[in-house]
C-alpha positions as CSV (number, residue, x, y, z in Angstrom):
1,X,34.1,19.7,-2.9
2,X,31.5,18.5,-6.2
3,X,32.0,14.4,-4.6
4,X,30.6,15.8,-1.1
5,X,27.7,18.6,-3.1
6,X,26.5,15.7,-5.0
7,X,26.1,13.6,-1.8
8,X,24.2,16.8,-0.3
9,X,21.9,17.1,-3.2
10,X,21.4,13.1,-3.3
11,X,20.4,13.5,0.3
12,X,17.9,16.3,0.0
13,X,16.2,14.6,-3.1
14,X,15.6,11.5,-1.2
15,X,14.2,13.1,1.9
16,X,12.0,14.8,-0.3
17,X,10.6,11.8,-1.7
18,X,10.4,10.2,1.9
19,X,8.2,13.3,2.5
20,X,5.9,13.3,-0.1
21,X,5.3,9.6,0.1
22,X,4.5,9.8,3.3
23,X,1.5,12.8,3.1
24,X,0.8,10.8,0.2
25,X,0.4,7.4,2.2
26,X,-1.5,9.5,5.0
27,X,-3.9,11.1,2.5
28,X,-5.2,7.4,1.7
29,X,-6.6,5.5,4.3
30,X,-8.8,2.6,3.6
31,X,-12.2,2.8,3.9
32,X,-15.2,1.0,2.3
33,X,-16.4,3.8,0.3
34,X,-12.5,4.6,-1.5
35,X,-12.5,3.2,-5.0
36,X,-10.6,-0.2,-6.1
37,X,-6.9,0.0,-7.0
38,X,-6.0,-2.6,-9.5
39,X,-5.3,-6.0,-8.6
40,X,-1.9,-7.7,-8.9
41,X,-1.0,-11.1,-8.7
42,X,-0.4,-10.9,-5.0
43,X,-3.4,-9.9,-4.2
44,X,-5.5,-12.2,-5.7
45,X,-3.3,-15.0,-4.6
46,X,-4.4,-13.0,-1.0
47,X,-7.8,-13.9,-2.1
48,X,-7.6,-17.2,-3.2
49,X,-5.8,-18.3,-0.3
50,X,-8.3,-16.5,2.1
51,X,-11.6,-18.3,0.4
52,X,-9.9,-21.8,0.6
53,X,-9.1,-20.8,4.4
54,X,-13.0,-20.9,4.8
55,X,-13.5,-16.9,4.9
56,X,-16.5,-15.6,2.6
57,X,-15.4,-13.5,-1.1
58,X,-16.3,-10.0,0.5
59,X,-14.3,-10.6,3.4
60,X,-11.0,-11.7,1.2
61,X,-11.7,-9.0,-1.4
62,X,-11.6,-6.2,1.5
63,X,-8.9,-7.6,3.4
64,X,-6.3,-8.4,0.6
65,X,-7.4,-5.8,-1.7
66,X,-8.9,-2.9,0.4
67,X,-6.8,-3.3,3.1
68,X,-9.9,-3.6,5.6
69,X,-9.3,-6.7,7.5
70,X,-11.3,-7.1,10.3
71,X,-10.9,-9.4,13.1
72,X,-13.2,-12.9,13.6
């Protein structure tokens, strides 16, 4: 009986963080007025790769670190 309570309890704590992540991920969408997160190395790499691709700073910078790409 513990082996199969601990698998219960396991369960439950992991549908709780699925829960709370996911308010937590509706709670944020991106618009141009929400503040920066921090960059990582992806995302400027996002950048970087965006400029040489022709597209202008702002554009990059909103796509790959807002999350606001907008289609050309």
């Amino acid at each position: 009986m513990p082996k199969m309570k601990r698998k219960l309890i396991t369960a439950t704590v992991f549908l709780f963080g699925l829960a709370l992540g996911g308010a937590s991920a509706s709670a944020s969408s991106p618009t141009m007025d929400a503040p920066v997160p921090a960059i990582t190395q992806e995302m400027a790499r996002c950048v970087y790769a965006c400029e040489q691709g022709g597209q202008s700073h702002t554009y990059c910078w909103n796509c790959c670190v807002r999350n606001i790409c907008i289609e050309l």
